[in-house]
C-alpha positions in Angstrom: -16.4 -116.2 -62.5 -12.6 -116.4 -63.1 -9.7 -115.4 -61.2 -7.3 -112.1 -62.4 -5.2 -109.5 -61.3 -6.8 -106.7 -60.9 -4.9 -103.0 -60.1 -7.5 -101.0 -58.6 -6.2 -97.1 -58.3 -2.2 -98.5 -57.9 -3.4 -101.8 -55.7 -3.0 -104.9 -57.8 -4.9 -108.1 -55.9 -5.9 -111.3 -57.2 -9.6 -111.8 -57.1 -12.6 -113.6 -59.1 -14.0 -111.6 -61.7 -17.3 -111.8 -64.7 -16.0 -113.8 -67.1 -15.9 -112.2 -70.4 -18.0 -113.0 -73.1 -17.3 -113.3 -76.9 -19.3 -111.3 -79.4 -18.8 -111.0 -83.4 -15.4 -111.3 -84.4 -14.3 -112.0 -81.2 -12.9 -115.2 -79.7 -12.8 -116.8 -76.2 -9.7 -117.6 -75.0 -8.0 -119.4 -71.8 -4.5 -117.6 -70.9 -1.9 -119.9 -71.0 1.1 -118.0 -70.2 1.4 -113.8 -70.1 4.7 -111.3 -69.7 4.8 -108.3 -67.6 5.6 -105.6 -69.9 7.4 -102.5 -68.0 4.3 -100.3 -69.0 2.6 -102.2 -66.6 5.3 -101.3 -64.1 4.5 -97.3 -64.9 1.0 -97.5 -65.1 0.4 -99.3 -61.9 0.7 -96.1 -60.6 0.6 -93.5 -63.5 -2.1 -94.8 -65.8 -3.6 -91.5 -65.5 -0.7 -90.4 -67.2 -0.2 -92.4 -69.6 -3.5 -92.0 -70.8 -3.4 -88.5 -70.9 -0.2 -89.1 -73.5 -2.8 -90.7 -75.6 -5.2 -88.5 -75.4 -2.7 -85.4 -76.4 -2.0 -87.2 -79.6 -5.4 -87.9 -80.9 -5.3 -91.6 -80.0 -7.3 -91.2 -76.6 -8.4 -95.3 -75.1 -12.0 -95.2 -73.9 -10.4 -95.9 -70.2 -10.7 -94.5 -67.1 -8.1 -94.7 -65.0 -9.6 -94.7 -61.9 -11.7 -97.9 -62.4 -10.3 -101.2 -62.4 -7.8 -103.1 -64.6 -6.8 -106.4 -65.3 -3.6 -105.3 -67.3 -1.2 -108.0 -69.5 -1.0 -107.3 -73.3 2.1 -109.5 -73.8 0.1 -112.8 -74.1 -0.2 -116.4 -75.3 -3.8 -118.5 -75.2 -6.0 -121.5 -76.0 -9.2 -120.9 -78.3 -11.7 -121.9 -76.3 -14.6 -122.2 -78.8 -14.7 -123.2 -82.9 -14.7 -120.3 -84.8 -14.0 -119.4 -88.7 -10.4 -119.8 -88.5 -9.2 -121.5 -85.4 -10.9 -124.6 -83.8 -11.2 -125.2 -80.4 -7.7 -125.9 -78.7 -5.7 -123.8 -80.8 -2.9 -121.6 -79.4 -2.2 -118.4 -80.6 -0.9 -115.0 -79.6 -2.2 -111.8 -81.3 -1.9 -108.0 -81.4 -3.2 -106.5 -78.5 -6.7 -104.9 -79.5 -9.8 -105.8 -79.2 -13.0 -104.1 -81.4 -16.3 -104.0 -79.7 -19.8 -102.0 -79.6 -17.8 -98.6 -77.9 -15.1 -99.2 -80.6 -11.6 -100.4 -80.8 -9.5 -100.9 -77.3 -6.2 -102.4 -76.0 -5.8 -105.3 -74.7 -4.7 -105.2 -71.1 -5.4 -101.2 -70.6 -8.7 -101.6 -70.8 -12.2 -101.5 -68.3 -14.5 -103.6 -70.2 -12.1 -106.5 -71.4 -9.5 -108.3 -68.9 -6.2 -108.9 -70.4 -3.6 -111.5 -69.9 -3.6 -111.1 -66.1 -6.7 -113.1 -66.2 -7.8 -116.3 -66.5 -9.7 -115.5 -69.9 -9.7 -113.0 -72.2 -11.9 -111.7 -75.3 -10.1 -111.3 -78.5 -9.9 -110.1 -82.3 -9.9 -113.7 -84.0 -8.5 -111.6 -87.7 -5.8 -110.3 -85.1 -4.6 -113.7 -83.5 -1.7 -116.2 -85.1 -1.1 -119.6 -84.5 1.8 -120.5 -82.5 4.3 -123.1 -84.7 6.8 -125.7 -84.1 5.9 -126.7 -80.5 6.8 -123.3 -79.5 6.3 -122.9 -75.6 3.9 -120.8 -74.2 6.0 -118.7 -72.1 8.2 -118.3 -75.1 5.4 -117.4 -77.4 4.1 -115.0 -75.0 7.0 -112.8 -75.7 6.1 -112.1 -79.6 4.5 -108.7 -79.0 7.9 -107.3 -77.3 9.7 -108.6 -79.4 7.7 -107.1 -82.5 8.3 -103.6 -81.2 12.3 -104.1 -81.4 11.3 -105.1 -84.9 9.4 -102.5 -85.9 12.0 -100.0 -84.4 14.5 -101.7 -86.6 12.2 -101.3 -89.9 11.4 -97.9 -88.7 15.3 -97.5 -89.2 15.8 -99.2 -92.7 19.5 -99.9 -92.1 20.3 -100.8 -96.0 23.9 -99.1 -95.4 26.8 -99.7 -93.4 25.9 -98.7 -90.2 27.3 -98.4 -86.5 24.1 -99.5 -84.5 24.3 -98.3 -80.4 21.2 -99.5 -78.3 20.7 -97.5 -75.0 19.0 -99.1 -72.5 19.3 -102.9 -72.6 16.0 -103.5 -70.7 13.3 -105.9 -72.3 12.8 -103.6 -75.6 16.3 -103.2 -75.5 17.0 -106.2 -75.8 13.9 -106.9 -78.8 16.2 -104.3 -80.6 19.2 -106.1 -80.2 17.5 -109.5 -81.0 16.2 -107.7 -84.3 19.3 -106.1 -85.4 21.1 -109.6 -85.0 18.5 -111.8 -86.9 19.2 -109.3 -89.5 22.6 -109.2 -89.8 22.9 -105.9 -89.0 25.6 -104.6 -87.0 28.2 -104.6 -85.1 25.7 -103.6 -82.3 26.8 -101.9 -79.6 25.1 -102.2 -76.0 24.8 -99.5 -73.0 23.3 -99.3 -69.9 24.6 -98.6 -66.3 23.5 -101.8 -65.3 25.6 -104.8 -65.2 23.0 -107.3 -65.5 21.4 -105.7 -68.4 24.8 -105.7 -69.8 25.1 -109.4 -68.9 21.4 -110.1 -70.7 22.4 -108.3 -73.7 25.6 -110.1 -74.2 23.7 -113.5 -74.1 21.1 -112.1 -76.8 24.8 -111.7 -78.7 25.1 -107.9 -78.4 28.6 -107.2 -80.3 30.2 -105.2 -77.3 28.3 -103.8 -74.4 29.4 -100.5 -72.5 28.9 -99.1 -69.2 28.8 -95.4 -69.6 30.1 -94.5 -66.2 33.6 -95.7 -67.4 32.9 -94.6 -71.1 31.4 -91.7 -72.5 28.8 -92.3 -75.5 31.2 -89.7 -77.4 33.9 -92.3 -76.9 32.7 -95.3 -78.3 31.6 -93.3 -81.7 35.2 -91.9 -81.9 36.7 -95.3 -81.9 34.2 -97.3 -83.4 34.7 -95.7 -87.0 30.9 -93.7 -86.9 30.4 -91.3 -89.4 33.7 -93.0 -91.8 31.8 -94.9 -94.2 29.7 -96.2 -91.2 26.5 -94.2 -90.4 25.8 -93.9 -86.9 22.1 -95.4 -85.4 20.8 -94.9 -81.7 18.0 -96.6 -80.6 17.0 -94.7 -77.5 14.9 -97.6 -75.5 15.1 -95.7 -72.1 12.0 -94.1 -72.2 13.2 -91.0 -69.3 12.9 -87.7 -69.6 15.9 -86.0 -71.1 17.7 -89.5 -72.9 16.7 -88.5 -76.4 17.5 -85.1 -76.2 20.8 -86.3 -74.7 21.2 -88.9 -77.5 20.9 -86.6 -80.1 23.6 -83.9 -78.7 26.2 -86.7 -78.7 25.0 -87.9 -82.3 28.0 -87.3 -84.6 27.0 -85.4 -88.0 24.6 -87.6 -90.3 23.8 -89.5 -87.5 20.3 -91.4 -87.4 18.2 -91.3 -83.6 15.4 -93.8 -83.4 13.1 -93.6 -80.3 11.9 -96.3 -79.3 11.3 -95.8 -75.1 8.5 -93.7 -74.0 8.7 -91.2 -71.6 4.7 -90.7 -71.2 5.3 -86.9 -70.6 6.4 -84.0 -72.9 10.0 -83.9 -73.1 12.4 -81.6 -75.5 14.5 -82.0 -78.4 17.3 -78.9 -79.2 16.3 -78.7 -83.1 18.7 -76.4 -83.6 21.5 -79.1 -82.5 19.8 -81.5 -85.0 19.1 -79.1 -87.9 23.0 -78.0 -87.6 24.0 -81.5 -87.6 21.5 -82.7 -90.4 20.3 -85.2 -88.3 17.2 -87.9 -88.9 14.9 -88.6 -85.8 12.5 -91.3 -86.2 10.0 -92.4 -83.2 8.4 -96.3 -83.3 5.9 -96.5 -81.3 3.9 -100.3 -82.2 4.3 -103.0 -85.0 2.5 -103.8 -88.3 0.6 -107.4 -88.1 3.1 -108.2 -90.4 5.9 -107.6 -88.5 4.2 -109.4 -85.5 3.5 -112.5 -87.9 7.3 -112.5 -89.1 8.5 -111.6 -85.5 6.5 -115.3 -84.0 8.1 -117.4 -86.9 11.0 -115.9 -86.0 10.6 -116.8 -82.1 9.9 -120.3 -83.6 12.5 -121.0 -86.3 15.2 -120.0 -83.5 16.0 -116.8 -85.9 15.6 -114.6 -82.1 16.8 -116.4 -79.5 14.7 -115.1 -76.4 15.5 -117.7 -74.1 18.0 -115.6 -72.5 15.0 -112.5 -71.2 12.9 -114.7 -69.7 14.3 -114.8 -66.3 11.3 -115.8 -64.0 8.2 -117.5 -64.1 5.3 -116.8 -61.7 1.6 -117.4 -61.1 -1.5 -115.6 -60.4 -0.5 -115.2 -56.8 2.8 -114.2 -57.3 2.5 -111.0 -59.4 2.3 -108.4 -57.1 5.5 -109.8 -55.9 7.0 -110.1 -59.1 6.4 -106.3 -60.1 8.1 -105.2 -57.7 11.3 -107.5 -58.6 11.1 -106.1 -62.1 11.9 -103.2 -60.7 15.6 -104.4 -60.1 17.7 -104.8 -63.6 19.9 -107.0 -61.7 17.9 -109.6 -61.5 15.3 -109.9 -63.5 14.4 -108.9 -68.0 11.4 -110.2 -68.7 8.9 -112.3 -66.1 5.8 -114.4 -67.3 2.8 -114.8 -65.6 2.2 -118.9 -66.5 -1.4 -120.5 -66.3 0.2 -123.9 -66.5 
Protein backbone atom coordinates (compact mmCIF):
# COMPACT_ATOMS: atom_id res chain seq x y z
CA UNK A 1 0.00 0.00 0.00
CA UNK A 2 1.13 3.67 -0.46
CA UNK A 3 -0.19 6.84 0.65
CA UNK A 4 -2.06 9.51 -2.07
CA UNK A 5 -4.49 12.03 -2.51
CA UNK A 6 -7.28 10.84 -3.53
CA UNK A 7 -10.55 13.24 -4.75
CA UNK A 8 -13.46 11.12 -4.42
CA UNK A 9 -16.66 12.99 -6.15
CA UNK A 10 -15.08 16.72 -5.17
CA UNK A 11 -13.55 15.29 -1.52
CA UNK A 12 -9.80 15.14 -1.79
CA UNK A 13 -8.33 13.03 1.47
CA UNK A 14 -5.07 11.45 1.94
CA UNK A 15 -5.32 7.73 2.37
CA UNK A 16 -3.23 4.37 1.54
CA UNK A 17 -3.90 3.03 -1.63
CA UNK A 18 -2.73 -0.53 -4.10
CA UNK A 19 0.34 0.30 -5.19
CA UNK A 20 0.63 0.23 -8.87
CA UNK A 21 2.33 -2.15 -10.79
CA UNK A 22 4.57 -1.80 -13.84
CA UNK A 23 3.75 -3.83 -17.03
CA UNK A 24 5.57 -3.66 -20.60
CA UNK A 25 6.91 -0.40 -21.34
CA UNK A 26 6.13 0.87 -18.31
CA UNK A 27 8.30 1.97 -15.35
CA UNK A 28 7.96 2.22 -11.56
CA UNK A 29 8.55 5.23 -10.15
CA UNK A 30 8.70 6.97 -6.54
CA UNK A 31 7.28 10.77 -6.69
CA UNK A 32 9.75 13.05 -5.65
CA UNK A 33 8.18 16.32 -5.99
CA UNK A 34 4.59 17.13 -8.02
CA UNK A 35 2.88 20.78 -8.96
CA UNK A 36 -0.79 21.51 -8.69
CA UNK A 37 -1.80 22.45 -12.05
CA UNK A 38 -5.11 24.77 -11.95
CA UNK A 39 -6.97 21.95 -13.94
CA UNK A 40 -6.75 20.22 -10.86
CA UNK A 41 -8.40 23.23 -9.23
CA UNK A 42 -11.52 22.88 -11.90
CA UNK A 43 -11.78 19.35 -11.94
CA UNK A 44 -11.93 18.87 -8.27
CA UNK A 45 -15.30 19.71 -8.74
CA UNK A 46 -16.10 19.69 -12.57
CA UNK A 47 -14.28 16.60 -13.85
CA UNK A 48 -17.45 15.63 -15.24
CA UNK A 49 -17.09 18.45 -17.32
CA UNK A 50 -14.07 18.44 -18.37
CA UNK A 51 -14.42 15.13 -19.60
CA UNK A 52 -17.32 15.70 -21.46
CA UNK A 53 -15.01 18.52 -23.36
CA UNK A 54 -13.04 15.62 -24.34
CA UNK A 55 -15.39 13.53 -25.28
CA UNK A 56 -17.09 16.28 -27.74
CA UNK A 57 -13.82 16.50 -29.60
CA UNK A 58 -13.17 12.90 -30.35
CA UNK A 59 -10.46 12.61 -27.67
CA UNK A 60 -12.80 11.00 -24.91
CA UNK A 61 -10.23 9.48 -21.54
CA UNK A 62 -11.49 6.04 -20.52
CA UNK A 63 -12.48 7.86 -17.02
CA UNK A 64 -15.28 8.06 -15.07
CA UNK A 65 -15.70 10.76 -13.11
CA UNK A 66 -17.55 9.55 -10.45
CA UNK A 67 -14.89 7.09 -9.25
CA UNK A 68 -11.81 7.95 -7.58
CA UNK A 69 -8.73 9.97 -8.55
CA UNK A 70 -5.36 10.50 -7.45
CA UNK A 71 -4.76 13.58 -9.82
CA UNK A 72 -1.00 15.45 -10.36
CA UNK A 73 0.31 15.31 -13.99
CA UNK A 74 2.97 18.07 -13.37
CA UNK A 75 5.57 15.59 -11.94
CA UNK A 76 9.19 14.79 -11.13
CA UNK A 77 10.36 10.96 -9.95
CA UNK A 78 12.90 8.35 -9.09
CA UNK A 79 13.01 5.00 -11.33
CA UNK A 80 12.53 2.57 -9.08
CA UNK A 81 13.56 -0.57 -11.00
CA UNK A 82 16.39 -1.10 -14.04
CA UNK A 83 14.88 -0.93 -17.19
CA UNK A 84 16.18 -0.52 -21.04
CA UNK A 85 16.97 3.06 -20.66
CA UNK A 86 17.12 4.27 -17.11
CA UNK A 87 18.64 2.39 -14.16
CA UNK A 88 17.38 2.26 -10.95
CA UNK A 89 17.75 5.82 -9.21
CA UNK A 90 17.29 7.84 -12.04
CA UNK A 91 15.23 10.99 -12.00
CA UNK A 92 13.20 12.04 -14.71
CA UNK A 93 9.99 13.90 -15.60
CA UNK A 94 7.92 12.84 -18.62
CA UNK A 95 4.77 13.67 -20.62
CA UNK A 96 1.83 12.79 -18.83
CA UNK A 97 0.40 9.46 -20.55
CA UNK A 98 0.53 6.32 -19.77
CA UNK A 99 -0.32 3.21 -22.50
CA UNK A 100 -1.77 0.14 -20.99
CA UNK A 101 -4.09 -3.07 -21.87
CA UNK A 102 -7.53 -0.46 -22.19
CA UNK A 103 -5.21 1.83 -24.25
CA UNK A 104 -3.51 5.14 -23.84
CA UNK A 105 -4.54 7.47 -20.55
CA UNK A 106 -3.39 10.59 -18.71
CA UNK A 107 -1.51 10.78 -16.15
CA UNK A 108 -3.19 12.23 -13.11
CA UNK A 109 -6.96 12.11 -14.67
CA UNK A 110 -7.06 8.79 -14.69
CA UNK A 111 -8.97 5.57 -12.49
CA UNK A 112 -6.54 2.81 -13.02
CA UNK A 113 -3.13 4.73 -12.70
CA UNK A 114 -2.42 7.28 -9.61
CA UNK A 115 -0.67 10.26 -10.62
CA UNK A 116 1.78 12.50 -8.87
CA UNK A 117 -0.49 12.94 -5.85
CA UNK A 118 0.78 9.63 -4.85
CA UNK A 119 3.52 8.04 -3.52
CA UNK A 120 4.17 5.97 -6.81
CA UNK A 121 3.25 6.10 -10.10
CA UNK A 122 3.31 3.85 -13.41
CA UNK A 123 4.81 5.40 -16.41
CA UNK A 124 5.68 5.36 -20.25
CA UNK A 125 9.69 4.73 -19.89
CA UNK A 126 9.95 6.11 -24.19
CA UNK A 127 7.94 9.19 -22.61
CA UNK A 128 10.30 10.03 -19.54
CA UNK A 129 13.63 12.37 -19.63
CA UNK A 130 16.29 12.59 -17.43
CA UNK A 131 16.55 15.49 -15.35
CA UNK A 132 20.26 17.47 -15.96
CA UNK A 133 22.64 19.62 -14.11
CA UNK A 134 21.53 18.97 -10.52
CA UNK A 135 18.24 20.39 -11.38
CA UNK A 136 15.91 20.34 -8.14
CA UNK A 137 13.04 18.32 -8.04
CA UNK A 138 10.53 20.89 -7.30
CA UNK A 139 12.05 22.86 -10.14
CA UNK A 140 11.94 19.95 -12.47
CA UNK A 141 8.53 19.18 -11.60
CA UNK A 142 7.49 22.34 -13.42
CA UNK A 143 8.62 21.20 -17.11
CA UNK A 144 5.17 20.12 -18.25
CA UNK A 145 3.67 23.77 -17.59
CA UNK A 146 6.15 25.21 -18.79
CA UNK A 147 6.12 23.16 -22.09
CA UNK A 148 2.54 24.29 -22.76
CA UNK A 149 3.73 28.16 -22.76
CA UNK A 150 6.18 26.77 -25.25
CA UNK A 151 4.15 25.14 -27.37
CA UNK A 152 1.63 28.20 -27.43
CA UNK A 153 4.67 30.14 -28.50
CA UNK A 154 5.55 27.62 -31.48
CA UNK A 155 1.89 27.49 -32.19
CA UNK A 156 2.41 31.27 -32.85
CA UNK A 157 5.72 31.23 -35.09
CA UNK A 158 6.60 34.89 -34.20
CA UNK A 159 9.47 35.19 -37.09
CA UNK A 160 8.31 39.02 -37.46
CA UNK A 161 8.26 41.94 -35.47
CA UNK A 162 5.68 41.48 -33.21
CA UNK A 163 3.81 43.31 -30.23
CA UNK A 164 3.22 40.13 -27.92
CA UNK A 165 0.19 40.86 -24.99
CA UNK A 166 -0.33 37.84 -22.49
CA UNK A 167 -3.78 37.91 -20.70
CA UNK A 168 -3.85 36.26 -17.72
CA UNK A 169 -0.57 36.05 -15.87
CA UNK A 170 -1.48 32.89 -13.89
CA UNK A 171 0.94 29.71 -14.04
CA UNK A 172 0.53 29.29 -18.00
CA UNK A 173 0.69 32.81 -18.14
CA UNK A 174 3.49 33.08 -16.93
CA UNK A 175 5.04 29.65 -19.10
CA UNK A 176 4.11 32.07 -21.99
CA UNK A 177 5.97 34.84 -20.77
CA UNK A 178 9.03 32.61 -19.76
CA UNK A 179 8.87 31.33 -23.44
CA UNK A 180 8.59 34.40 -25.30
CA UNK A 181 11.65 35.79 -23.19
CA UNK A 182 13.98 32.73 -23.66
CA UNK A 183 13.30 33.54 -27.23
CA UNK A 184 13.90 36.85 -27.52
CA UNK A 185 10.72 37.71 -28.58
CA UNK A 186 9.02 40.70 -27.51
CA UNK A 187 8.54 43.47 -25.94
CA UNK A 188 5.91 41.36 -23.95
CA UNK A 189 3.27 42.94 -22.49
CA UNK A 190 1.49 41.52 -19.19
CA UNK A 191 -2.38 41.90 -18.05
CA UNK A 192 -4.31 40.72 -15.35
CA UNK A 193 -6.51 42.38 -12.69
CA UNK A 194 -4.41 41.00 -10.21
CA UNK A 195 -1.59 42.68 -8.61
CA UNK A 196 0.22 39.81 -7.56
CA UNK A 197 0.10 38.16 -10.79
CA UNK A 198 1.31 41.37 -12.12
CA UNK A 199 4.09 41.19 -9.47
CA UNK A 200 4.98 37.34 -10.56
CA UNK A 201 5.08 38.28 -14.12
CA UNK A 202 7.39 41.20 -13.67
CA UNK A 203 9.97 38.82 -11.88
CA UNK A 204 9.64 36.20 -14.82
CA UNK A 205 10.91 39.70 -16.73
CA UNK A 206 7.53 40.54 -18.38
CA UNK A 207 8.46 43.97 -20.45
CA UNK A 208 5.46 46.08 -18.86
CA UNK A 209 2.54 44.62 -17.08
CA UNK A 210 -1.02 46.33 -17.15
CA UNK A 211 -3.97 46.39 -14.97
CA UNK A 212 -6.92 46.68 -17.19
CA UNK A 213 -9.19 48.38 -14.77
CA UNK A 214 -6.94 51.54 -15.20
CA UNK A 215 -6.13 50.73 -18.95
CA UNK A 216 -8.24 49.44 -21.60
CA UNK A 217 -6.64 46.60 -23.82
CA UNK A 218 -7.49 49.06 -26.81
CA UNK A 219 -5.08 51.47 -25.14
CA UNK A 220 -2.02 49.70 -24.82
CA UNK A 221 -2.24 48.58 -28.75
CA UNK A 222 -2.76 52.31 -29.70
CA UNK A 223 0.44 53.39 -27.97
CA UNK A 224 2.44 50.50 -28.19
CA UNK A 225 2.92 50.85 -32.09
CA UNK A 226 0.59 47.45 -32.95
CA UNK A 227 -0.25 46.99 -36.37
CA UNK A 228 2.85 49.78 -37.59
CA UNK A 229 5.35 47.49 -38.70
CA UNK A 230 4.70 45.46 -35.42
CA UNK A 231 2.00 42.66 -35.70
CA UNK A 232 -0.08 42.31 -32.79
CA UNK A 233 -0.14 38.65 -30.69
CA UNK A 234 -2.60 37.78 -27.79
CA UNK A 235 -2.11 34.91 -25.93
CA UNK A 236 -5.46 34.45 -24.18
CA UNK A 237 -4.32 32.18 -20.94
CA UNK A 238 -7.55 32.89 -19.04
CA UNK A 239 -9.44 30.01 -19.85
CA UNK A 240 -13.32 31.90 -18.98
CA UNK A 241 -16.00 32.02 -20.92
CA UNK A 242 -16.27 35.02 -23.04
CA UNK A 243 -12.14 36.17 -22.89
CA UNK A 244 -11.30 35.01 -26.40
CA UNK A 245 -14.28 36.31 -27.94
CA UNK A 246 -13.36 39.57 -26.10
CA UNK A 247 -9.72 39.37 -27.14
CA UNK A 248 -10.46 39.14 -30.59
CA UNK A 249 -12.99 42.24 -30.76
CA UNK A 250 -10.21 44.47 -29.46
CA UNK A 251 -7.56 42.79 -31.86
CA UNK A 252 -6.51 45.63 -34.19
CA UNK A 253 -6.61 44.57 -38.07
CA UNK A 254 -3.95 41.64 -38.97
CA UNK A 255 -3.83 40.93 -35.59
CA UNK A 256 -2.85 37.18 -34.42
CA UNK A 257 -5.12 35.50 -31.23
CA UNK A 258 -3.54 32.37 -29.70
CA UNK A 259 -5.68 30.42 -27.15
CA UNK A 260 -3.99 28.95 -24.89
CA UNK A 261 -6.61 28.90 -21.54
CA UNK A 262 -9.48 26.48 -21.58
CA UNK A 263 -12.75 27.25 -20.81
CA UNK A 264 -14.02 23.34 -20.69
CA UNK A 265 -17.44 24.48 -22.07
CA UNK A 266 -18.58 25.81 -25.55
CA UNK A 267 -18.00 29.33 -25.77
CA UNK A 268 -18.39 31.75 -29.12
CA UNK A 269 -16.31 33.51 -31.37
CA UNK A 270 -18.04 36.68 -33.63
CA UNK A 271 -16.44 35.38 -37.09
CA UNK A 272 -17.77 37.99 -38.77
CA UNK A 273 -15.57 40.44 -36.53
CA UNK A 274 -12.53 38.21 -37.37
CA UNK A 275 -13.23 37.58 -41.13
CA UNK A 276 -13.68 41.61 -41.47
CA UNK A 277 -10.61 42.16 -39.67
CA UNK A 278 -8.59 39.25 -41.44
CA UNK A 279 -7.68 37.93 -38.44
CA UNK A 280 -5.53 34.50 -37.50
CA UNK A 281 -6.85 32.43 -34.45
CA UNK A 282 -4.80 29.64 -33.35
CA UNK A 283 -5.68 27.26 -30.21
CA UNK A 284 -2.61 25.23 -28.32
CA UNK A 285 -3.80 22.83 -26.44
CA UNK A 286 -0.47 20.30 -25.30
CA UNK A 287 3.29 20.11 -26.30
CA UNK A 288 5.30 17.91 -28.77
CA UNK A 289 7.98 15.56 -26.71
CA UNK A 290 10.23 17.70 -28.39
CA UNK A 291 9.22 20.70 -27.10
CA UNK A 292 8.99 19.08 -23.57
CA UNK A 293 12.75 17.73 -24.01
CA UNK A 294 13.93 21.38 -25.11
CA UNK A 295 11.56 23.09 -22.41
CA UNK A 296 13.64 20.73 -19.26
CA UNK A 297 17.11 21.79 -20.70
CA UNK A 298 15.88 24.94 -20.75
CA UNK A 299 14.63 24.75 -16.95
CA UNK A 300 18.22 23.43 -16.41
CA UNK A 301 20.61 25.70 -18.49
CA UNK A 302 18.77 28.69 -16.63
CA UNK A 303 17.40 29.73 -20.24
CA UNK A 304 13.53 30.01 -18.07
CA UNK A 305 13.97 31.19 -14.96
CA UNK A 306 11.05 29.57 -12.94
CA UNK A 307 12.17 30.22 -9.63
CA UNK A 308 10.01 33.04 -9.36
CA UNK A 309 6.27 30.70 -9.77
CA UNK A 310 7.01 28.45 -7.29
CA UNK A 311 5.68 30.13 -4.32
CA UNK A 312 4.84 27.27 -1.81
CA UNK A 313 5.88 23.95 -0.98
CA UNK A 314 3.65 21.37 0.75
CA UNK A 315 3.22 17.67 1.64
CA UNK A 316 0.83 14.99 1.35
CA UNK A 317 -1.13 16.33 4.21
CA UNK A 318 -1.17 19.66 3.22
CA UNK A 319 -2.91 19.60 -0.13
CA UNK A 320 -6.30 19.92 0.44
CA UNK A 321 -5.20 23.04 2.20
CA UNK A 322 -3.09 24.18 -0.44
CA UNK A 323 -5.97 23.97 -3.25
CA UNK A 324 -7.84 26.00 -1.75
CA UNK A 325 -4.89 28.81 -1.41
CA UNK A 326 -4.34 28.48 -5.07
CA UNK A 327 -7.44 29.84 -5.34
CA UNK A 328 -6.14 33.31 -4.28
CA UNK A 329 -3.67 34.99 -7.10
CA UNK A 330 -2.43 37.12 -4.41
CA UNK A 331 -0.54 34.79 -2.87
CA UNK A 332 0.23 31.98 -4.46
CA UNK A 333 1.48 30.79 -8.78
CA UNK A 334 2.42 27.63 -8.72
CA UNK A 335 2.51 25.17 -5.39
CA UNK A 336 4.40 21.64 -5.31
CA UNK A 337 3.46 18.84 -3.57
CA UNK A 338 7.29 17.58 -2.33
CA UNK A 339 7.97 13.82 -1.24
CA UNK A 340 11.28 14.96 0.24
Amino acid sequence: MMRAVVNRKGRLTCEEIPEPVAGEGQVLVRTLACGICGTDLHAQHHLGSFLEGLQRSGGPLPTDAHRPVVFGHEFCAEVLEDGPRFKAGTRVVGMPYVTGPEGSEYVGYSNRYPGGFAEKMVLTEKLLFEVPNGLSAENAALTEPFSVGAHAVERAQITYPAITLVVGLGPIGLAVVASLKARGIGPVFGLDYSPGRRRFAEAMGCDEVIDPAIEPIEAVWSRSGAGKGRRPVVFECVGRPGVAQAMLAALPRNGLLVVVGNALEACTLDQVMAFNKELDIRFAMNFTKEEFGQTLRDIAEGAMNVGPILTGVVDLAGVPAAFEALRDPETHAKIVVSFA
